[in-house]
PDB file of N, CA, C and O in Angstrom:
ATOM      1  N   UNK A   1       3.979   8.336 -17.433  1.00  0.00           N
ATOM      2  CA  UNK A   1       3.135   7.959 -16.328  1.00  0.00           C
ATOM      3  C   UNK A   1       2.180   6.875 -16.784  1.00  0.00           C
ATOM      4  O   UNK A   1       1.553   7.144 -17.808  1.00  0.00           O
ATOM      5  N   UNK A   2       1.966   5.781 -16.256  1.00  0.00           N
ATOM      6  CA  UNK A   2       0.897   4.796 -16.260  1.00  0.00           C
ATOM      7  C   UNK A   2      -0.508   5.191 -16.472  1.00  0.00           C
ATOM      8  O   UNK A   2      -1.056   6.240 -16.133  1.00  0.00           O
ATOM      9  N   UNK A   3      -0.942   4.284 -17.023  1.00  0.00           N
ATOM     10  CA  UNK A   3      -2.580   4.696 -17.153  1.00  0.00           C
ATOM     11  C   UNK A   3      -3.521   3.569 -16.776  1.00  0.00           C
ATOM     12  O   UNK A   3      -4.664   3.339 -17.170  1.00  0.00           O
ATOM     13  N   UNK A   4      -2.705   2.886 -15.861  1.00  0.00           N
ATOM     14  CA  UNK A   4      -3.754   1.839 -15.234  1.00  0.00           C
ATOM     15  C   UNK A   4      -4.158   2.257 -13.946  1.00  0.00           C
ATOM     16  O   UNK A   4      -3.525   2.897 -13.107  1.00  0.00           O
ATOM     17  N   UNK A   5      -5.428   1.752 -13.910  1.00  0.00           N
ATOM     18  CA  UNK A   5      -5.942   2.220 -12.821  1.00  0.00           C
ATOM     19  C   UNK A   5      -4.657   1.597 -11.347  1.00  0.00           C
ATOM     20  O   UNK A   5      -3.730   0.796 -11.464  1.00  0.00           O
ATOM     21  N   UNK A   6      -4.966   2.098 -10.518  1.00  0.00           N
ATOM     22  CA  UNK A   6      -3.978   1.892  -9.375  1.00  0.00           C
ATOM     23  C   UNK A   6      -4.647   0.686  -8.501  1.00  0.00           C
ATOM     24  O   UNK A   6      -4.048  -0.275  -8.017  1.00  0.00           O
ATOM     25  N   UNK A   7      -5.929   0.958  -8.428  1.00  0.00           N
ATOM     26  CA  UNK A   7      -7.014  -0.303  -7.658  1.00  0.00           C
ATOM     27  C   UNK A   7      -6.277  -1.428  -8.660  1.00  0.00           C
ATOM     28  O   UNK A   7      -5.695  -2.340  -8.072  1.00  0.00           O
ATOM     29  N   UNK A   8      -6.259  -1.435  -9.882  1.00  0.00           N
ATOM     30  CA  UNK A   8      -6.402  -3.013 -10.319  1.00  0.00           C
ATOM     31  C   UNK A   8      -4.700  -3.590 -10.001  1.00  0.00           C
ATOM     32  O   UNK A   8      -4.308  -4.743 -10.184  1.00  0.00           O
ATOM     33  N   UNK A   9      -3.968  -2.558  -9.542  1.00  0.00           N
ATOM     34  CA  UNK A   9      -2.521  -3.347  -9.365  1.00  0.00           C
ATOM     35  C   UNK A   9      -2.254  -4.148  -8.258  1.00  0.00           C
ATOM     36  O   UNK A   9      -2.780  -3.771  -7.211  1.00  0.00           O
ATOM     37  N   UNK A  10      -1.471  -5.305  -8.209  1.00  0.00           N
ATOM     38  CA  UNK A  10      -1.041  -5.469  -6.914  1.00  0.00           C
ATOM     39  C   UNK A  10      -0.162  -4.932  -6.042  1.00  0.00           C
ATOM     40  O   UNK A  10       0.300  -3.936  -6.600  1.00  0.00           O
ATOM     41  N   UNK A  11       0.304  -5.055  -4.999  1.00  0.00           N
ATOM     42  CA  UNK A  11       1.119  -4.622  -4.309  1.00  0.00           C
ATOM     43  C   UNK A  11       2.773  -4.227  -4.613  1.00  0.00           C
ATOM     44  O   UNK A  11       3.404  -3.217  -4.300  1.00  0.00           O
ATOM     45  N   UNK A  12       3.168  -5.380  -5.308  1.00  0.00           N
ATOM     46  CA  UNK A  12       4.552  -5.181  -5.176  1.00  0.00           C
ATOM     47  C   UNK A  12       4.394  -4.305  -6.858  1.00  0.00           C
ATOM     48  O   UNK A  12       5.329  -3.523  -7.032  1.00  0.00           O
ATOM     49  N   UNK A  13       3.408  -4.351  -7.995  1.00  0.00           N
ATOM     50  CA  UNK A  13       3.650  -3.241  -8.806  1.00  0.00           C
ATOM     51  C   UNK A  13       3.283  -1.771  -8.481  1.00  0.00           C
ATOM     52  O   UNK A  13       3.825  -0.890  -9.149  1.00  0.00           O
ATOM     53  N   UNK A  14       2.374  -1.427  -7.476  1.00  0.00           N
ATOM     54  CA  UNK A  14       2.094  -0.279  -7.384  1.00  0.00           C
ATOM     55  C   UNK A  14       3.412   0.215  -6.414  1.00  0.00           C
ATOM     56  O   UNK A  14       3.881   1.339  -6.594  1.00  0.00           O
ATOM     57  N   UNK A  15       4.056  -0.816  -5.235  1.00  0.00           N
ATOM     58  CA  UNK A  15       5.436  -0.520  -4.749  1.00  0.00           C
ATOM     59  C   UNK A  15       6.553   0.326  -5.800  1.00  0.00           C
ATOM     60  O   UNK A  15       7.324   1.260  -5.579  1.00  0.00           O
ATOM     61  N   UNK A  16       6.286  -0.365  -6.871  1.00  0.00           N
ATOM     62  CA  UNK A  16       7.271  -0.682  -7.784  1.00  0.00           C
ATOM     63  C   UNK A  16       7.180   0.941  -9.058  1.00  0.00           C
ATOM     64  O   UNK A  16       8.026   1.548  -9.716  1.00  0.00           O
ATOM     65  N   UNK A  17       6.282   1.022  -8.938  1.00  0.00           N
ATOM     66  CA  UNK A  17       5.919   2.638  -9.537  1.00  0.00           C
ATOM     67  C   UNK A  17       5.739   3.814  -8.770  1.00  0.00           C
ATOM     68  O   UNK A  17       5.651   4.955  -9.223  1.00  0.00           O
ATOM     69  N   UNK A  18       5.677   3.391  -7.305  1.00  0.00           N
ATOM     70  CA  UNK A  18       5.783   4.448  -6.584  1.00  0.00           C
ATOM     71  C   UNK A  18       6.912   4.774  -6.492  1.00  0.00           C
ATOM     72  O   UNK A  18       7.031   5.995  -6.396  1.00  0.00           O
ATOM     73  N   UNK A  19       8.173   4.018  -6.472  1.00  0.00           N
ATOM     74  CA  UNK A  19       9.685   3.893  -6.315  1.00  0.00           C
ATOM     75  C   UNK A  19      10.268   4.635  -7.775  1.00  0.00           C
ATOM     76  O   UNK A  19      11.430   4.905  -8.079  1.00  0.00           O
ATOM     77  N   UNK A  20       9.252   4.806  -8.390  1.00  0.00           N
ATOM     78  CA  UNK A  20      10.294   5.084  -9.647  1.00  0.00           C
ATOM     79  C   UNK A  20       9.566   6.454  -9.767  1.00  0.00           C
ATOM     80  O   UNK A  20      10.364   7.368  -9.980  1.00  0.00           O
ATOM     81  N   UNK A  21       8.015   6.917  -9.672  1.00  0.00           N
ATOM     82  CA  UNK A  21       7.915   8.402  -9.448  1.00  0.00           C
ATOM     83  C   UNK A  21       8.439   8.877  -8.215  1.00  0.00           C
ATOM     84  O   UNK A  21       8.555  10.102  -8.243  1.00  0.00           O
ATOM     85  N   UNK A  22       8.745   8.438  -7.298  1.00  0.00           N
ATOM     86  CA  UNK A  22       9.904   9.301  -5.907  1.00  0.00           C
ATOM     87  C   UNK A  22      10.933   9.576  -7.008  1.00  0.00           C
ATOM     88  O   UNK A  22      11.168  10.741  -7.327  1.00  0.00           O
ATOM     89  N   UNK A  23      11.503   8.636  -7.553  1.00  0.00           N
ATOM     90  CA  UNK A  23      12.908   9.026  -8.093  1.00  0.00           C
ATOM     91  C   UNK A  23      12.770  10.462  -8.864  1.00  0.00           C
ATOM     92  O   UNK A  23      13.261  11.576  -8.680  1.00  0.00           O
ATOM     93  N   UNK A  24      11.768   9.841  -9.919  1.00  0.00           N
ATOM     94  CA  UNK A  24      11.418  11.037 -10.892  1.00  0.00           C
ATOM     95  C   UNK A  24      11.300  12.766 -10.195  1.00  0.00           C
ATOM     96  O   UNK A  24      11.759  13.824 -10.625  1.00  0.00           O
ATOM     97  N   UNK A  25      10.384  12.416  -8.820  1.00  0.00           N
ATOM     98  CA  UNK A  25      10.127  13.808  -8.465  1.00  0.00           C
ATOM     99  C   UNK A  25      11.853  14.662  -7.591  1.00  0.00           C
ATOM    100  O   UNK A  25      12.167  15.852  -7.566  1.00  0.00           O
ATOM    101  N   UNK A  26      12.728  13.237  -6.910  1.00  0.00           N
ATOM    102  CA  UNK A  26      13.620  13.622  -6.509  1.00  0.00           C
ATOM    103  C   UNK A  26      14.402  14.307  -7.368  1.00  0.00           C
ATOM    104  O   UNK A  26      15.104  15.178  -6.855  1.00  0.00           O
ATOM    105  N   UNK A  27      14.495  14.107  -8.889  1.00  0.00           N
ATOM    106  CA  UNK A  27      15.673  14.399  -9.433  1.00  0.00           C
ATOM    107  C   UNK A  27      15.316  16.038  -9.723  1.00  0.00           C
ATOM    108  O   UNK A  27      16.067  16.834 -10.287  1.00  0.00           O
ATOM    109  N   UNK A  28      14.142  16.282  -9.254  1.00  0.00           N
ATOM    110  CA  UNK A  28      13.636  18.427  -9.517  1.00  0.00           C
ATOM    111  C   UNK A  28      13.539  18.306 -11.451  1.00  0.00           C
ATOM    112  O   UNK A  28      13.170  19.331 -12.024  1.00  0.00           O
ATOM    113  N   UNK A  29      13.744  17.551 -11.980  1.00  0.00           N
ATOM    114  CA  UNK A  29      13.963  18.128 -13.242  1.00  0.00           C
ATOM    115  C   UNK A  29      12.666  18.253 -13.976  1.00  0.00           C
ATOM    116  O   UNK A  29      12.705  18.740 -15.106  1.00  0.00           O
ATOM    117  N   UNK A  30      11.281  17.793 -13.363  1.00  0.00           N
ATOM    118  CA  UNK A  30      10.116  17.975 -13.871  1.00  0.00           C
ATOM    119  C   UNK A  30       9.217  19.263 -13.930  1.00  0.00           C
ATOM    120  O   UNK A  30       9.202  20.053 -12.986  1.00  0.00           O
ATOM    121  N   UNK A  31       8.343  19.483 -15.258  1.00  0.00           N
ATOM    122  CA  UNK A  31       7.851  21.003 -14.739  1.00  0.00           C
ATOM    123  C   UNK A  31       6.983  21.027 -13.381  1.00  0.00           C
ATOM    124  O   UNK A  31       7.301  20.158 -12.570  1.00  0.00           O
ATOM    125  N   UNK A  32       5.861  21.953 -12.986  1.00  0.00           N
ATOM    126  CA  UNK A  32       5.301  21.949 -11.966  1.00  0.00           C
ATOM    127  C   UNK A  32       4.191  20.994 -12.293  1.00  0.00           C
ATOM    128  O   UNK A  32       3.819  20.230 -11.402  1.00  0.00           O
ATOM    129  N   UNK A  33       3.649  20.956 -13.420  1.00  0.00           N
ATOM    130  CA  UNK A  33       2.336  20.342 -13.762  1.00  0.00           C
ATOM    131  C   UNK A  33       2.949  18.822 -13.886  1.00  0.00           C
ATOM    132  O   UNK A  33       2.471  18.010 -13.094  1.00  0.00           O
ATOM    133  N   UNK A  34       3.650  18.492 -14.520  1.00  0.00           N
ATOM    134  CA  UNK A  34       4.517  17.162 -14.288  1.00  0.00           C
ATOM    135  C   UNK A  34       4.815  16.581 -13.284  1.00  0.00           C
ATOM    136  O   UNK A  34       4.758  15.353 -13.223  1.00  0.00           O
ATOM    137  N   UNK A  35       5.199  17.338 -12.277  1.00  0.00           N
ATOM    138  CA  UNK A  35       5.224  16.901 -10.620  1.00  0.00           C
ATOM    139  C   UNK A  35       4.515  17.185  -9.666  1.00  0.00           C
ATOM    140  O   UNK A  35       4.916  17.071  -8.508  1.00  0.00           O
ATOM    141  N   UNK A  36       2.999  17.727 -10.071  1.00  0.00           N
ATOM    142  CA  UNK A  36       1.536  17.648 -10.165  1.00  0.00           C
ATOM    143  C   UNK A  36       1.364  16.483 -10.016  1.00  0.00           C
ATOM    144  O   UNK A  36       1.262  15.905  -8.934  1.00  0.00           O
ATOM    145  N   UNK A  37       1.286  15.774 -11.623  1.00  0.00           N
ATOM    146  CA  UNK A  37       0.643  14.656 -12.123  1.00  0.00           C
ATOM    147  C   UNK A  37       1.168  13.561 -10.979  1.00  0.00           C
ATOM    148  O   UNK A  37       0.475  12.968 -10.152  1.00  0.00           O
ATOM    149  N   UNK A  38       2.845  13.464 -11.226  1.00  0.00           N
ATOM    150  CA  UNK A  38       3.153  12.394 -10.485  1.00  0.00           C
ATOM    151  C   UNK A  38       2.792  12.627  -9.214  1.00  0.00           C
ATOM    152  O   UNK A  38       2.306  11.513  -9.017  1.00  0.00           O
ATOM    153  N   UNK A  39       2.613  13.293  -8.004  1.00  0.00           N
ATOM    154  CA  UNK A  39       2.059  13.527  -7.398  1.00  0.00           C
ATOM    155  C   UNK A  39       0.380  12.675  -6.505  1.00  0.00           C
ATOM    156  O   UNK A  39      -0.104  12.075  -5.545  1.00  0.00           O
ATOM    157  N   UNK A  40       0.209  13.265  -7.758  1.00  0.00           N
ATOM    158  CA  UNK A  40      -1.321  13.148  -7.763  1.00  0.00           C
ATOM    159  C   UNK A  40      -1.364  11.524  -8.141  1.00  0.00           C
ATOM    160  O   UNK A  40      -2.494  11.090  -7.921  1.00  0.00           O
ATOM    161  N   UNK A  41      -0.222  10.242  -8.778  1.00  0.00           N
ATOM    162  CA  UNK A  41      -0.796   9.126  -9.159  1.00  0.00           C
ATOM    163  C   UNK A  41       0.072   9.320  -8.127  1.00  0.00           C
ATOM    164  O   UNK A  41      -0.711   9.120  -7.198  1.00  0.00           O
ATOM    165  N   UNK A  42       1.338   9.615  -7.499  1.00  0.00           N
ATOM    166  CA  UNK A  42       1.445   8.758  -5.985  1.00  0.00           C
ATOM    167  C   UNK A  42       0.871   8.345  -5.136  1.00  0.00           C
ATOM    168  O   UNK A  42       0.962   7.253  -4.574  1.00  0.00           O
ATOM    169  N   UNK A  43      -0.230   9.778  -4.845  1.00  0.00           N
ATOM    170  CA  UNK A  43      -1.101   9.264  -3.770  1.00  0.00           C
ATOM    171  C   UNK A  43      -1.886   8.013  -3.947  1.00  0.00           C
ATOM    172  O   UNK A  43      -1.927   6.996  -3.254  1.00  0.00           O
ATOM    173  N   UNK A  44      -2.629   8.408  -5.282  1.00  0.00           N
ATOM    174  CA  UNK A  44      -3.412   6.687  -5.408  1.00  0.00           C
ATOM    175  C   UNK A  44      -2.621   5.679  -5.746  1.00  0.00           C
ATOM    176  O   UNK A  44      -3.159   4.662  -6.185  1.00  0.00           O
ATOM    177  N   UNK A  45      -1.225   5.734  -5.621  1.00  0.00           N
ATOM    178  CA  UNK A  45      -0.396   4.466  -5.523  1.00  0.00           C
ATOM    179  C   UNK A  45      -0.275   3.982  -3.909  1.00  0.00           C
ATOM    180  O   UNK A  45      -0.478   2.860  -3.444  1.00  0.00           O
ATOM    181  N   UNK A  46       0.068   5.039  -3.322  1.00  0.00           N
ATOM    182  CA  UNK A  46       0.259   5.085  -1.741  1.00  0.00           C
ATOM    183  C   UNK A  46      -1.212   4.074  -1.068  1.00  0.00           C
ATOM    184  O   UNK A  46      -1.095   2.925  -0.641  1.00  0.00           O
ATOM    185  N   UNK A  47      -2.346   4.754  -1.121  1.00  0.00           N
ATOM    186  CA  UNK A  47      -3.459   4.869  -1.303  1.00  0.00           C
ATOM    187  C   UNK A  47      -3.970   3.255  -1.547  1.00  0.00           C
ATOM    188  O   UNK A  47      -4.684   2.743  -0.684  1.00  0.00           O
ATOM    189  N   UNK A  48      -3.657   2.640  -2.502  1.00  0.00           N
ATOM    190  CA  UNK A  48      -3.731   0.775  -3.175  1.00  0.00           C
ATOM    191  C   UNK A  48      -2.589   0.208  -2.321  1.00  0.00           C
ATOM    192  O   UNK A  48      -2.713  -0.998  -2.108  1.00  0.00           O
ATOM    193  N   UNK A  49      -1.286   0.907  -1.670  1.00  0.00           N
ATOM    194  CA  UNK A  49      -0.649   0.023  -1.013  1.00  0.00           C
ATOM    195  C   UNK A  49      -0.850  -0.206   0.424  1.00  0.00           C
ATOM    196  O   UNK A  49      -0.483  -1.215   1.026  1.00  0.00           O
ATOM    197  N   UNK A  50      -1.547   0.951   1.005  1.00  0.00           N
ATOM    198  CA  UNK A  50      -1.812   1.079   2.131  1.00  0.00           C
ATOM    199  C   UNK A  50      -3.303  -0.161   2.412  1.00  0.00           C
ATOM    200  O   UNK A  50      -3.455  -0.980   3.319  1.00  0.00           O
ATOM    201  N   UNK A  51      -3.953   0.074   1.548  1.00  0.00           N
ATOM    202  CA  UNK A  51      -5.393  -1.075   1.170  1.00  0.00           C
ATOM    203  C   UNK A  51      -4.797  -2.747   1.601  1.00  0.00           C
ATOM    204  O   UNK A  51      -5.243  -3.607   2.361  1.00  0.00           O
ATOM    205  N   UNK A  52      -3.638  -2.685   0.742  1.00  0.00           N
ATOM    206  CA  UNK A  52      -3.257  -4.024  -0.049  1.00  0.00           C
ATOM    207  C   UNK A  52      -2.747  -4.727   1.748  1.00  0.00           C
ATOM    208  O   UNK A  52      -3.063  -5.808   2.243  1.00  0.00           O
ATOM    209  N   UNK A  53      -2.113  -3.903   2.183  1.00  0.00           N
ATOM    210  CA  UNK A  53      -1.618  -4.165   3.456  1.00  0.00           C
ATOM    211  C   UNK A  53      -2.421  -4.331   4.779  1.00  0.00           C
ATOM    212  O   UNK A  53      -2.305  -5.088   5.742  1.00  0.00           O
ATOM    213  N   UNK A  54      -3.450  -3.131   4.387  1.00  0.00           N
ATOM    214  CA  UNK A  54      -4.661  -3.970   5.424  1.00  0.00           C
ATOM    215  C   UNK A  54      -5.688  -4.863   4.887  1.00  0.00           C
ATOM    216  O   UNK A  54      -6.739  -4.946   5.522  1.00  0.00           O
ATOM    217  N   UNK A  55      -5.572  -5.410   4.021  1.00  0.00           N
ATOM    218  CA  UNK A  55      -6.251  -6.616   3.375  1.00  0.00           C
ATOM    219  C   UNK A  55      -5.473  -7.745   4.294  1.00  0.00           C
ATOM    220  O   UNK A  55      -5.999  -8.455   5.151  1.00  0.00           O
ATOM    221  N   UNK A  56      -4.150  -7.728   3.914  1.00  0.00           N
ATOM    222  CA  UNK A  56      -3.491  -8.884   4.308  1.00  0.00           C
ATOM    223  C   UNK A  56      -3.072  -8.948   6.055  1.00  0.00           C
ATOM    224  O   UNK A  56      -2.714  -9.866   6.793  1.00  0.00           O
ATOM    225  N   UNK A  57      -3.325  -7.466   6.259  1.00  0.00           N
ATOM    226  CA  UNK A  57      -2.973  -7.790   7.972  1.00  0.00           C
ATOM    227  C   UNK A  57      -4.885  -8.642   8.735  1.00  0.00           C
ATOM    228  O   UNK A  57      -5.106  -9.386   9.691  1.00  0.00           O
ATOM    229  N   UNK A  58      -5.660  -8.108   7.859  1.00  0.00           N
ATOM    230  CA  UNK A  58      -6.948  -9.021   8.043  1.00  0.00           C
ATOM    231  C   UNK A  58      -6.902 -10.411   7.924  1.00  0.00           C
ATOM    232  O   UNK A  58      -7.423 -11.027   8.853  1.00  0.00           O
ATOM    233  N   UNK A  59      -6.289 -11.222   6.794  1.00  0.00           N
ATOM    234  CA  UNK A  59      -6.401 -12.165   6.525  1.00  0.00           C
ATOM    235  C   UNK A  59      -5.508 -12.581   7.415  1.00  0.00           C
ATOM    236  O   UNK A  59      -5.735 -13.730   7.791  1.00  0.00           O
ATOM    237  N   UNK A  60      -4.082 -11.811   8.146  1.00  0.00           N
ATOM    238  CA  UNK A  60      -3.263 -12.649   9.076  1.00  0.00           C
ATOM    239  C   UNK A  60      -4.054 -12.957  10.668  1.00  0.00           C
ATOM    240  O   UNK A  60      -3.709 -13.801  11.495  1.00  0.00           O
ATOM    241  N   UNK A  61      -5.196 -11.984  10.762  1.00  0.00           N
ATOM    242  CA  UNK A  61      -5.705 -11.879  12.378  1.00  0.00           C
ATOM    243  C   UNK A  61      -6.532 -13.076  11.805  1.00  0.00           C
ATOM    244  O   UNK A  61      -6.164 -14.192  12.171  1.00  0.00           O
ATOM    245  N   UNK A  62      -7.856 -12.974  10.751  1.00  0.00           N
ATOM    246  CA  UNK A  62      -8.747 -14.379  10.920  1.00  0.00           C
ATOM    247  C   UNK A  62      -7.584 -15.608  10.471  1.00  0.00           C
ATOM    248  O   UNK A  62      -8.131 -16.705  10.580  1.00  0.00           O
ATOM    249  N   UNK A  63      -6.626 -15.694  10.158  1.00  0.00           N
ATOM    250  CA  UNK A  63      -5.690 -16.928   9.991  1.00  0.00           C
ATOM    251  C   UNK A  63      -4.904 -17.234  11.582  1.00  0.00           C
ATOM    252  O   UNK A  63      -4.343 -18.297  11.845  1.00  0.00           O
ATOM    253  N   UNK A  64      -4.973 -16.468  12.202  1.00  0.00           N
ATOM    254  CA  UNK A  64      -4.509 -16.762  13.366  1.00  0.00           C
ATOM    255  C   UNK A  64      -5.439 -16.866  14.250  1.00  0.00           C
ATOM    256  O   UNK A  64      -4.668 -16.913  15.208  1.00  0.00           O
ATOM    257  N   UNK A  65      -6.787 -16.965  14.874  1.00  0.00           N
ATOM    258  CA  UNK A  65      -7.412 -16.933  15.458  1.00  0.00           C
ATOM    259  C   UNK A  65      -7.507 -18.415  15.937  1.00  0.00           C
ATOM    260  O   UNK A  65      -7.988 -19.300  15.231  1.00  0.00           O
ATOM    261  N   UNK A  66      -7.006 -18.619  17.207  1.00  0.00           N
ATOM    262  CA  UNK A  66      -7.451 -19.864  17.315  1.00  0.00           C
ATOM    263  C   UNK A  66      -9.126 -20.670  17.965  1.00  0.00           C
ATOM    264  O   UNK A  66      -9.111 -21.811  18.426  1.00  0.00           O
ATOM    265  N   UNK A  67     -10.046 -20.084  17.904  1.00  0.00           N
ATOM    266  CA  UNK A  67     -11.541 -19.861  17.475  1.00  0.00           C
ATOM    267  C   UNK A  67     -11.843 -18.925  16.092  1.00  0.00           C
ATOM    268  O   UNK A  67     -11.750 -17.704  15.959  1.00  0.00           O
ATOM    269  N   UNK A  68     -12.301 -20.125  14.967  1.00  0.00           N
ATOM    270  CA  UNK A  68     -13.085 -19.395  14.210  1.00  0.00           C
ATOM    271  C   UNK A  68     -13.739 -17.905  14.632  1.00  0.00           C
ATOM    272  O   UNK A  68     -13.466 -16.732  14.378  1.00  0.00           O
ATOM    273  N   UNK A  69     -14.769 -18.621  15.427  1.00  0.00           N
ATOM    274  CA  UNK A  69     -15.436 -17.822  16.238  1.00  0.00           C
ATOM    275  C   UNK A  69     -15.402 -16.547  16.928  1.00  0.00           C
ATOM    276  O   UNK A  69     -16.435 -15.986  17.294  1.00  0.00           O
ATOM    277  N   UNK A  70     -14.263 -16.087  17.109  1.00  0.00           N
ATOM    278  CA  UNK A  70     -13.546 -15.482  18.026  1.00  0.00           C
ATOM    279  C   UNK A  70     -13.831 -14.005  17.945  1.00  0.00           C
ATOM    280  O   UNK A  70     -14.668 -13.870  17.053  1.00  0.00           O
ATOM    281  N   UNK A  71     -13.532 -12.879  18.445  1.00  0.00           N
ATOM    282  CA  UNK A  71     -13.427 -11.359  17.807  1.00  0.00           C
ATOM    283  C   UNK A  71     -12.268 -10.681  17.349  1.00  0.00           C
ATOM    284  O   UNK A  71     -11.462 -10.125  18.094  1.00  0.00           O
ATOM    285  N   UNK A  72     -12.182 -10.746  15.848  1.00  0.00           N
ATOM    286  CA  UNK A  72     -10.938 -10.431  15.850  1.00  0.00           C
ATOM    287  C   UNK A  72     -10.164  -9.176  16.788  1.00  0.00           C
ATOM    288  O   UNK A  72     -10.993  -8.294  17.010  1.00  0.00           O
ATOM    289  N   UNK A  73      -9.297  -8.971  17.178  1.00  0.00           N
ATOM    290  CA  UNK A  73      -8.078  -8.239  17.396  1.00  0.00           C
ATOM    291  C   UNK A  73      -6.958  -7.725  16.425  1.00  0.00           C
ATOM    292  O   UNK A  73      -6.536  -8.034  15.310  1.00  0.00           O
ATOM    293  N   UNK A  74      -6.617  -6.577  17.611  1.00  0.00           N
ATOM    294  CA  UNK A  74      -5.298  -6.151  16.355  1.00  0.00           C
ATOM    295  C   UNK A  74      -4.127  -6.815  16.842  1.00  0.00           C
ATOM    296  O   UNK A  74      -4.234  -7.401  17.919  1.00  0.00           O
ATOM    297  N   UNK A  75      -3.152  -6.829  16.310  1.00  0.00           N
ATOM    298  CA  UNK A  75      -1.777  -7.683  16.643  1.00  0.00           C
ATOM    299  C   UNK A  75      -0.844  -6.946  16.992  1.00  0.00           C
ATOM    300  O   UNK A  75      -0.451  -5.871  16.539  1.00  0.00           O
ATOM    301  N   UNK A  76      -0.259  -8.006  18.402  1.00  0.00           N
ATOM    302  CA  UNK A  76       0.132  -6.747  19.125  1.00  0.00           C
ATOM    303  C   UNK A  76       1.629  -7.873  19.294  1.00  0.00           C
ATOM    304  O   UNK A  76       1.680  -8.856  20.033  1.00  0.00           O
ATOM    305  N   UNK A  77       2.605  -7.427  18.489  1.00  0.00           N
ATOM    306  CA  UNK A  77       4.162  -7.563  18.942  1.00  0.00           C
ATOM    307  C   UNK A  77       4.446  -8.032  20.157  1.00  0.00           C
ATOM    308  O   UNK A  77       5.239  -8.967  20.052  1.00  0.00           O
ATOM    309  N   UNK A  78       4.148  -7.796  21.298  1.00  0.00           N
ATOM    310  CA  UNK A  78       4.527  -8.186  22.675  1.00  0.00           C
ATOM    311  C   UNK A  78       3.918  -9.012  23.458  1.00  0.00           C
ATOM    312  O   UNK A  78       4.402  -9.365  24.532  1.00  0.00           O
ATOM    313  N   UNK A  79       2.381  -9.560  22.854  1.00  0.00           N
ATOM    314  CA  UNK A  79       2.265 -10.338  23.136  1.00  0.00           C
ATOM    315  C   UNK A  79       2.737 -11.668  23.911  1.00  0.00           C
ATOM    316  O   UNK A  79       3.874 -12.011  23.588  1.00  0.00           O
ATOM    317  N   UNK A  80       2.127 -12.464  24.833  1.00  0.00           N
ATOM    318  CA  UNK A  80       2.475 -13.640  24.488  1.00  0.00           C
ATOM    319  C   UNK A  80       1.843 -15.171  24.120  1.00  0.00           C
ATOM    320  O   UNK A  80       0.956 -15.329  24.959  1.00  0.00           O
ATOM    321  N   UNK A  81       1.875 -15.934  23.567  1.00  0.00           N
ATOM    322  CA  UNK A  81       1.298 -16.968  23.074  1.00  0.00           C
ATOM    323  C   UNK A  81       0.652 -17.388  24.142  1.00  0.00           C
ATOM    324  O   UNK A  81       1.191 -17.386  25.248  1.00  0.00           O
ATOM    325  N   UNK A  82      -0.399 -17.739  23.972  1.00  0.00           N
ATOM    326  CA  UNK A  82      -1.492 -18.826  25.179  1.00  0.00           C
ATOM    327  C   UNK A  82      -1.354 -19.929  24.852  1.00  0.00           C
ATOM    328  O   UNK A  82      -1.939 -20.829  25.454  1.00  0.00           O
TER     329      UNK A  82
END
């Protein structure tokens, strides 16, 4: 198991270790305290990816705003362009 903090990763590595403790916990072959642990760093992997994603869905609403100014909104798929 890693010993970096989960805050300091980016996205596609904390993706990237969450994908490989699923595997680990899928295969049953860990004790209970072992699939504890992983567990317990999934969530704060989950946890930094879920962050990482509303960081960037922020930066997509003020990048799309056509007023600086404006209030942002959430983004809505069905929209249509003005």
């Amino acid at each position: 198991m890693s010993c970096v903090n989960a805050e300091t990763l980016d996205f596609e590595a904390a993706l990237k270790e969450l994908e490989t403790l699923v595997q680990q916990l899928e295969r049953g072959e860990l004790s209970l305290e072992q699939s504890l642990e992983r567990f317990e760093r999934g969530v704060q992997l989950t946890r930094r990816c879920q962050q990482a994603l509303q960081q960037a869905e922020q930066r997509v609403l003020v990048l799309t705003q056509p007023d600086p100014q404006a209030p942002l909104a959430p983004f809505n798929p069905n929209a249509t362009p003005e």
